[in-house]
Every structure is written in structure tokens, then in C-alpha cells.
C-alpha positions in Angstrom: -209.1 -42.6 50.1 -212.0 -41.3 48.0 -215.3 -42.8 48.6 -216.7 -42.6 45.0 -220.3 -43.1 46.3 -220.5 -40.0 48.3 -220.9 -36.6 47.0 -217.8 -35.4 46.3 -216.6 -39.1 44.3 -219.7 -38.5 42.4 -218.4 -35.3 41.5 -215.6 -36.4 40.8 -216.5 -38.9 38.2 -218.6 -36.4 36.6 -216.2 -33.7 36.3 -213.8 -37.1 35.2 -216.3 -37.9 32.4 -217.0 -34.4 31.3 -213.5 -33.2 31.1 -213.0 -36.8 28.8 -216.1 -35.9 26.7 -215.4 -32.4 26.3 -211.6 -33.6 25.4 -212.6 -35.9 22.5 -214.8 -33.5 21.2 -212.4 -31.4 20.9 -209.8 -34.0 19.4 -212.6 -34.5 16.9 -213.6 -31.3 16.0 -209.5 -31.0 15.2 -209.7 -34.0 12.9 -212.0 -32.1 10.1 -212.1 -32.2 6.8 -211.0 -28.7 5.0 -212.3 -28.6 1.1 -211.1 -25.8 -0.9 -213.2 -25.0 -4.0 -214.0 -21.9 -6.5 -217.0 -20.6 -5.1 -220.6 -20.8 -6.8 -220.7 -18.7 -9.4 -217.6 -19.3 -10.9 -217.2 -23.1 -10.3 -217.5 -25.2 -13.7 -220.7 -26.7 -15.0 -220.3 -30.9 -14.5 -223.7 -31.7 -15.9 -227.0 -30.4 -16.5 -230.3 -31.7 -14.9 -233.8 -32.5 -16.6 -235.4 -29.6 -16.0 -232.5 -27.5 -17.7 -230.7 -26.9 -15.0 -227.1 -27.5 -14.0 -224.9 -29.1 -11.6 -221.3 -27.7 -10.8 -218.3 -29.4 -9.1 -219.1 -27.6 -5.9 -222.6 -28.7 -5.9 -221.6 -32.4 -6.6 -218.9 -31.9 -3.1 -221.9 -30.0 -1.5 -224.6 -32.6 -2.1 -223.5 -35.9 -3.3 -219.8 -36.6 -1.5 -221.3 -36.3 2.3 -217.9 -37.7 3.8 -216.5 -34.5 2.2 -218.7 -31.7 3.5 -221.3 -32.8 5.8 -220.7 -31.6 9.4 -221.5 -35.1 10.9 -219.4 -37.4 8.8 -216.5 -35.1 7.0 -213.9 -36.4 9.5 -211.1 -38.1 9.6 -210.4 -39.6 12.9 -207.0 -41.7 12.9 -207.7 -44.8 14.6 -206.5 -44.4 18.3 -202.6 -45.8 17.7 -202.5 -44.1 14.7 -202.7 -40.8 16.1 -200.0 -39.1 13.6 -198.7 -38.8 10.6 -195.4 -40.6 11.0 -197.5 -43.3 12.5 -200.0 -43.6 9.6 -197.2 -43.6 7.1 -195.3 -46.3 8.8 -198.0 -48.3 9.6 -199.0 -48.5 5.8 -195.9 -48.9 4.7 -195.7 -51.9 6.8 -198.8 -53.7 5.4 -198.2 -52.4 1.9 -198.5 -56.6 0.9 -201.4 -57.1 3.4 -204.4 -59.2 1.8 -207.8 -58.9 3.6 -211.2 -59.8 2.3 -211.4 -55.7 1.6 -208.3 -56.5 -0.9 -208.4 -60.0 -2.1 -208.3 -59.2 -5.9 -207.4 -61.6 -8.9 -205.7 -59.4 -11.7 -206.2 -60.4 -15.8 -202.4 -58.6 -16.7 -201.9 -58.3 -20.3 -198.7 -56.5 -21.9 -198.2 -53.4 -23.7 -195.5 -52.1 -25.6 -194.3 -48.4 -26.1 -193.1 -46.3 -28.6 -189.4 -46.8 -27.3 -190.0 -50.6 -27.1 -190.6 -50.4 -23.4 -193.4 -52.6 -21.9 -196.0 -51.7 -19.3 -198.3 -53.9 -17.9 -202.1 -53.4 -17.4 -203.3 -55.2 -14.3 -207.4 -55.6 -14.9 -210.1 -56.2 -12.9 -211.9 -57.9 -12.8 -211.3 -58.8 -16.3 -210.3 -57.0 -19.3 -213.5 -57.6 -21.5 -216.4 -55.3 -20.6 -218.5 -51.9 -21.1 -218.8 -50.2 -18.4 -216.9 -47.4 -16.7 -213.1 -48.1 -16.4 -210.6 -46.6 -13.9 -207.0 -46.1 -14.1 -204.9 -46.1 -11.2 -201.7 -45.4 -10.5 -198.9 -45.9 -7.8 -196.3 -44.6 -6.3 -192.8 -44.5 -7.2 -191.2 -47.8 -7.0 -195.0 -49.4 -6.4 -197.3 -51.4 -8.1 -200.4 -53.3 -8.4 -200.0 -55.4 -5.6 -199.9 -52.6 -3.2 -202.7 -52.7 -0.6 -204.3 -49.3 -0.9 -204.2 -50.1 -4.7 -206.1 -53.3 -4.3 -208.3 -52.1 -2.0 -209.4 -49.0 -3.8 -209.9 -51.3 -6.8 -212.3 -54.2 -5.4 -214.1 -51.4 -3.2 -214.8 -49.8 -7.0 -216.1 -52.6 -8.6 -218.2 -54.1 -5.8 -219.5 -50.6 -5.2 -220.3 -50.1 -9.0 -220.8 -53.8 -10.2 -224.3 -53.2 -11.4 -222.7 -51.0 -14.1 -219.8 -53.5 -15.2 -217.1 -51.5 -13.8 -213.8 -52.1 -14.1 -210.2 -51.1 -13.0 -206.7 -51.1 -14.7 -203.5 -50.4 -12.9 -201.2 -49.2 -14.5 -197.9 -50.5 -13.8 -195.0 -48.3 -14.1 -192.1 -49.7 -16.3 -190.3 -52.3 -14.7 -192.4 -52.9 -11.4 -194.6 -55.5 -10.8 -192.4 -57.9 -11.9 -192.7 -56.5 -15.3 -189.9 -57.3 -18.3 -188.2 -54.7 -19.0 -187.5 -53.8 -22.5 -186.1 -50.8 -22.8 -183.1 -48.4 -20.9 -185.3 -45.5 -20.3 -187.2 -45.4 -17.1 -190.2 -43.7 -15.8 -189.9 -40.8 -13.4 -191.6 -38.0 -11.2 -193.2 -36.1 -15.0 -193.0 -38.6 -17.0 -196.2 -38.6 -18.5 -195.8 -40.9 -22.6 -196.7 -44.0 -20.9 -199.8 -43.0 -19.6 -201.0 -40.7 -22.4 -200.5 -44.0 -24.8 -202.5 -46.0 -22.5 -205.2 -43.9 -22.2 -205.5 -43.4 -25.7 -205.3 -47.1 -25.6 -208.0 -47.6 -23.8 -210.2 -45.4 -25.0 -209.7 -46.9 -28.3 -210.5 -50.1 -27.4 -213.8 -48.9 -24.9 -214.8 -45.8 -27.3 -218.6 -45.8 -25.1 -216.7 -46.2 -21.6 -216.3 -43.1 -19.1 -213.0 -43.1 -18.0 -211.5 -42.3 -14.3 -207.9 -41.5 -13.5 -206.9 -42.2 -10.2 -203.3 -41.5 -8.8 -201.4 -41.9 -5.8 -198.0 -40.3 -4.6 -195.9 -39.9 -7.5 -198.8 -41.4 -9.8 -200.8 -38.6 -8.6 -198.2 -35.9 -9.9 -198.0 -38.3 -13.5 -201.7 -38.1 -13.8 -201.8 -34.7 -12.9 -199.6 -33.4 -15.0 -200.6 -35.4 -18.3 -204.1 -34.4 -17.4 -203.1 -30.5 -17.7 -201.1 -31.0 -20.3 -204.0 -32.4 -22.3 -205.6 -30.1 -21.4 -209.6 -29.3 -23.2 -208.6 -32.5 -25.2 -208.4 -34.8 -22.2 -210.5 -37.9 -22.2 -210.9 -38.7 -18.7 -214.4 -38.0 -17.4 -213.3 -37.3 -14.2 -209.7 -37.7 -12.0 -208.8 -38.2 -8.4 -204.9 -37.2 -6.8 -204.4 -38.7 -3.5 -201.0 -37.4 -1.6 -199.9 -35.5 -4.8 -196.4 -33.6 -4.2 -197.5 -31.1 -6.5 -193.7 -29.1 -6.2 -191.6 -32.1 -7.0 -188.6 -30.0 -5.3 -190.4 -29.4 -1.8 -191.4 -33.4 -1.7 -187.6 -34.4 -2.4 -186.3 -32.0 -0.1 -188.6 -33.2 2.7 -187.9 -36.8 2.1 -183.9 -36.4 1.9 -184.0 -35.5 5.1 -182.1 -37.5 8.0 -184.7 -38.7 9.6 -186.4 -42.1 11.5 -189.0 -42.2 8.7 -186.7 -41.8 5.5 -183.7 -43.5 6.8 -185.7 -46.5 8.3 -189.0 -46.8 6.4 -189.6 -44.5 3.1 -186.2 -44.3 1.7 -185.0 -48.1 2.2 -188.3 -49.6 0.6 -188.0 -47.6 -2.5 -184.0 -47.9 -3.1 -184.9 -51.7 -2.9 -187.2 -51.7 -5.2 -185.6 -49.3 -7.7 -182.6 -51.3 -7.7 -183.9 -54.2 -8.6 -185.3 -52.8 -11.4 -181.8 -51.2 -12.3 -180.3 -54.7 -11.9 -182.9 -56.4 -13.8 -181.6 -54.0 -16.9 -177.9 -54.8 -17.1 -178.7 -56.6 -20.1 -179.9 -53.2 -21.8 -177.1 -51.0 -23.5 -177.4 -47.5 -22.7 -177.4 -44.4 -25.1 -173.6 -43.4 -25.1 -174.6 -39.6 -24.9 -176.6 -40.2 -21.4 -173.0 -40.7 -20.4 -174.0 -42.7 -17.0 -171.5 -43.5 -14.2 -172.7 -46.8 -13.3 -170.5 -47.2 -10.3 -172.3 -43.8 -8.7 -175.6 -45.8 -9.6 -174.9 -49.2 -8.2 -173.6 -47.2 -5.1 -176.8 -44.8 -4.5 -178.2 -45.0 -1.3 -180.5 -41.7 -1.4 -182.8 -41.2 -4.0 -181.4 -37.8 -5.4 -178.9 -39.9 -5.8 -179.9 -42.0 -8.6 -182.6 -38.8 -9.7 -179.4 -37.0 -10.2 -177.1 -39.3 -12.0 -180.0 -41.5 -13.6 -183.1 -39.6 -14.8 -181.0 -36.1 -15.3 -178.8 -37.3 -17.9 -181.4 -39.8 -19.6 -183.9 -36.8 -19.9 -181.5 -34.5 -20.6 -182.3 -31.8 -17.9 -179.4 -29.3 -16.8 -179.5 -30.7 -13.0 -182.0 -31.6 -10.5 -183.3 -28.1 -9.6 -184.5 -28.2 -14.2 -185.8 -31.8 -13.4 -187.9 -31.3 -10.3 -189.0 -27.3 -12.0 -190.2 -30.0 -15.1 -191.5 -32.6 -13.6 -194.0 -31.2 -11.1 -197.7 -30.7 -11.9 -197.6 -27.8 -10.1 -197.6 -25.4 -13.0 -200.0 -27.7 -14.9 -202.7 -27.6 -12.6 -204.2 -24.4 -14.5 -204.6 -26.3 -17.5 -207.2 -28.9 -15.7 -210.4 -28.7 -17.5 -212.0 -32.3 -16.1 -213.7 -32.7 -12.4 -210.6 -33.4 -10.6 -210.4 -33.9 -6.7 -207.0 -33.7 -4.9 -207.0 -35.1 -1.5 -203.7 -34.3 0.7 -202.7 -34.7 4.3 -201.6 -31.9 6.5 -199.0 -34.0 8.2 -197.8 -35.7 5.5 -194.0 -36.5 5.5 -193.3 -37.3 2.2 -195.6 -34.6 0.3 -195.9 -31.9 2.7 -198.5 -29.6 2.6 -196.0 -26.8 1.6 -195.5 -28.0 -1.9 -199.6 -28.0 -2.6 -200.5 -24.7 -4.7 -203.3 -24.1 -2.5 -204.3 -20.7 -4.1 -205.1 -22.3 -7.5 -208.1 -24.4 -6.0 -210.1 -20.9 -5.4 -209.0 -19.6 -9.2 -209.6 -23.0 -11.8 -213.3 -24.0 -11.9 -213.0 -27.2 -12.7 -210.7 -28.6 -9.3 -211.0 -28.8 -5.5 -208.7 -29.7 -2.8 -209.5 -31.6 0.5 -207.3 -31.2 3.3 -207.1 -33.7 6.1 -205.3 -33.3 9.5 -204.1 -36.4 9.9 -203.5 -38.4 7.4 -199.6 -39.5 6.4 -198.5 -40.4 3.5 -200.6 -42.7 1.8 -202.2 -43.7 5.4 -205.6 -42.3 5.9 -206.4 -44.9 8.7 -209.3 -44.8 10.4 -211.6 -46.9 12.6 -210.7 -50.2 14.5 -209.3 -52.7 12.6 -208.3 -50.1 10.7 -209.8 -49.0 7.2 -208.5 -46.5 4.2 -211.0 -43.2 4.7 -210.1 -41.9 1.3 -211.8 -44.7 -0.1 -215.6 -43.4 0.8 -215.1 -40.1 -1.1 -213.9 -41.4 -4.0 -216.7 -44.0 -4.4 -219.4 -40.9 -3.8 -216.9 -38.6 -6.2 -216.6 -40.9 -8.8 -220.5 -41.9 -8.2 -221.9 -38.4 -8.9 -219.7 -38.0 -12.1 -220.8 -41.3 -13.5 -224.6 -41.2 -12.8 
């Protein structure tokens, strides 16, 4: 047996704890932050300084987001259980209804009704009335208010900004968060009416307010999308995408697969929740033309499934390969003028990195893309207990646009 107080068990323990060292170093080192943005000369002007100078989106990354680019803290370390993506993702998923002191928010909800009669509620906080800066976030497909990362992200805002009166509004995609439902037509991957009215809305109602669009999953692809398709007339002072499929088609594909985390976790959670919200409509008579086989919907088990026989007929597409071309932000990612920050996960299940039109971050000014190893879906888990990392650079993003 090794003596470990002569030399050679000395020397072993030293070799023992340099071979660790040099081992997390390395794990570390793996676990950095990648952000992809047009270079300085062409990247777009975000504001100018007092002594006529300006400041461009890659100087804001460069200088005020330092949990983005600085070589000390632009890491994402999983916490140690956490170690992949299918772990992250499955872990999240599992305390999607956790309430902490990080996430212990009150919501003031008030109603708002659409064009088509449909109603979407606004979930404030922490109250409606105000005049400072307002945020808009948005969730996931088949998710809500009361989804953890949702309420974290919004108390972390507000406490973060309170000395400006700031204030968040989620909102709610028709039908969840136990809202009534009030019309046939539901929300989808693209569809972007809801949240263009509630923006304008909003703005309307805070005319002196800078706005902030914040998306995740599916939300991220919404606000995406409406944000290019608004184009130079977009209102939003600045936006955030986190876990954004981009290529709607390469997302579905990857979470249609036979798999533990779509057969056990992802898909399970959102078919419960979608068909709830189908059930919860019986009472509503369908358009005719939609022709609908019910039977095929109350039987889906996939969520092509009901994509297919649901939101292709109501929207009037040819099949799914015209609905997930159409509802992708991917070809309206050109059309961003605003600040707008993307932040995606290389081993991400759900949105894989293979739908993210990485090429287009280099090109448009006015966007930038920040790619973590390890992330998930929707996990981002860092530290022990652990915490949401996308949460810092948001704060310092949203921070430098609002100065």
C-alpha cells in the first residue's frame, strides 16, 4: 500500500491534483460563450454619446454585457448534474411550476380582445399602471405566465430596474393560462396578429415608455418574426430570442423524433396542454371550409399531428412543409432593424443549432447571436442550487439599451 507521506505518495497527489486542475480547466474552457456579430465598421449605430460620438451594438456586447464577452465571466458552466443538454432540458421541464424567492411574483391580469373576438390575457408586473420601461415576454408553445423561467426573468427585471418603474407583461398565448377562449382560431409557430395588436396596444397606452420584447422557444420565433416583418416601423427599443428555432421545419423534425426526451418529457407536457385548450373549445363552431376531422384531432398523440390537421387547414397552407416554410422567422431575420440578441444552445434538443441561420448574424447590423455549449432547451442551469445564466445578459443587454 502507498504511503502517501513519502515521496512518491506526495507525488502522487500532486500529479492527482494537477491532472484534476488541468481537467476542469479544460471542461471550462469548453463551456465558453461564442457571440457572433457584424464586425465594427459595419455594425449599426445604437446611440450616440455626449461628445458626438456613437455606440454600436457590438460596442454595447464588447463593453457593457461582460457575461457575454469578457474572458473571465462569458461562461456557462452547467451545474455539475446538469452536465448536458438532455439533462438541462429535463430538469427544467420538471420545475417548470417551481416557486422560489427568485420567482415569487404576483401578476395584475387584465383581458384583451382581438380582432377575431379572441381574448389574450396580459399578465403585469408588478402592476399595470406606470411609466417606465415595459417588457413583453413571451412563452413557449403550450406555456404561459406561470412558467418558472418566465417568472424569474420577470421579478429579476423589475428588482434589477425598479429605480426606473419598470415593468413586465406576459403575454399569454390564446387559450393558456387558464385564459377563456373566445374564438376557434388558435395561435401557432408564425402567428404573429396577436402580438402586433398588443404592442400597438401598449404603446398606445405608454406612448413615453421604451419597450422590450423578450421571447422564448416558440415565442422567440413569434417575436422574431413580427419584429422583421415590421420591419423600420417596429416599436420595440430593443428585443431578446432565447432558444429560437429559427427553421420551424428543422425544430419539428428534431422533436418528432422517437426518443426518451420527446416521448417521455417534451412531447407529453405540451399534448396535455394543447388538448385541454382544444377541449376547452368544443363549445366554439368551426368554419365549415377548415373542413377539420375532429376524430384525427381528439386522437393526436404527436404534435405534427394536430399541426397537420389543425393549424394547416385553419390557416389555409397547402401542407406542413408551406406551414413550417411560413411560419419560421428564419427568412425574416434580414428585415430586423432594432438591437436584437439571440441566445441559443449548441445542444439543444428541441431547437437544434442546425436550424439557426448563423451566416446572417455577420451580414445584418443591427443582430447578434450567442452560442452556448451547454445549455438545453430552455435550461441554462448553472451554479449550485441551480440558477437561469441567461438571466445576467439580458439584465446588462437590456441595461445598456435603456440608459
Amino acid at each position: 500500500m502507498l504511503d502517501l507521506l513519502s515521496p512518491a505518495g506526495v507525488l502522487g497527489l500532486v500529479a492527482l491534483g494537477m491532472g484534476g486542475y488541468y481537467s476542469c480547466r479544460r471542461y471550462t474552457n469548453g463551456c465558453r460563450v461564442k457571440v457572433i456579430v457584424a464586425d465594427a465598421k459595419t455594425s449599426a449605430v445604437v446611440r450616440q454619446t455626449a461628445d458626438d460620438g456613437v455606440v454600436t451594438l457590438r460596442d454595447i456586447l464588447y463593453t457593457e454585457c461582460p457575461s457575454l464577452t469578457d474572458p473571465q465571466q462569458a461562461l456557462m458552466v452547467p451545474t455539475p448534474y446538469l452536465a448536458t443538454g438532455l439533462l438541462q432540458t429535463i430538469y427544467a421541464t420538471m420545475r417548470v411550476r417551481l416557486c422560489d424567492r427568485n420567482s415569487n411574483v404576483t401578476y395584475e391580469r387584465n383581458m384583451f380582445v382581438m380582432k377575431d373576438g379572441a381574448t389574450v390575457s396580459l399578465d403585469w408586473y408588478p402592476s399595470i399602471e406606470g411609466k417606465g420601461p415595459i417588457a413583453l415576454l413571451l412563452s413557449g408553445v403550450g406555456g404561459s405566465s406561470q412558467e418558472h423561467h418566465i417568472r424569474a426573468m420577470a421579478k429579476s427585471l423589475v428588482t434589477k430596474f425598479k429605480d426606473c418603474g419598470f415593468r413586465v407583461v406576459v403575454v399569454n398565448h390564446r387559450g393558456t393560462a387558464r385564459t377563456p377562449i373566445t374564438s376557434p382560431r388558435p395561435y401557432d409557430s408564425g402567428f404573429t396578429d396577436d402580438l402586433r395588436t398588443v404592442v400597438g396596444h401598449v404603446r398606445s397606452a405608454n406612448p413615453d415608455s421604451k419597450l422590450i420584447g423578450i421571447g422564448f422557444s416558440m415565442g422567440a420565433n413569434v417575436l422574431t418574426k413580427y419584429i422583421g416583418e415590421e420591419g423600420s416601423a417596429c416599436t420595440l427599443s430593443c428585443a431578446v430570442a432565447v432558444c429560437c428555432p429559427f427553421d420551424i421545419k428543422v425544430s419539428s423534425s428534431a422533436i418528432n423524433q422517437s426518443n426518451l426526451l420527446n416521448n417521455y418529457v417534451f412531447q407529453p407536457a405540451v399534448m396535455r396542454t394543447l388538448m385541454r385548450a382544444i377541449k376547452r373549445a368544443e363549445h366554439l363552431t368551426t368554419d365549415p371550409s377548415w373542413d377539420l376531422d375532429m376524430t384525427r384531432i381528439s386522437r393526436a398523440k404527436r404534435l405534427w399531428e394536430l399541426e397537420e390537421e389543425l393549424l394547416v387547414k385553419i390557416s389555409g397552407y397547402r401542407d406542413l412543409d408551406e406551414y413550417y416554410e411560413r411560419s419560421g422567422c428564419v427568412s425574416y431575420v434580414d428585415g430586423i432593424t432594432i438591437p436584437f440578441l439571440a441566445i441559443n444552445s449548441l445542444d439543444d434538443r428541441i431547437t437544434p443549432p442546425q436550424g439557426i441561420p448563423v451566416a446572417k448574424f455577420t451580414v445584418n447590423p443591427s443582430i447578434a447571436l450567442v452560442l452556448v455549449p451547454h445549455g438545453g432547451h430552455l435550461g441554462f442551469l448553472t451554479g449550485f442550487p441551480p440558477r437561469i445564466w441567461f438571466i445576467r445578459p439580458i439584465e446588462q443587454f437590456v441595461e445598456a439599451i435603456i440608459r
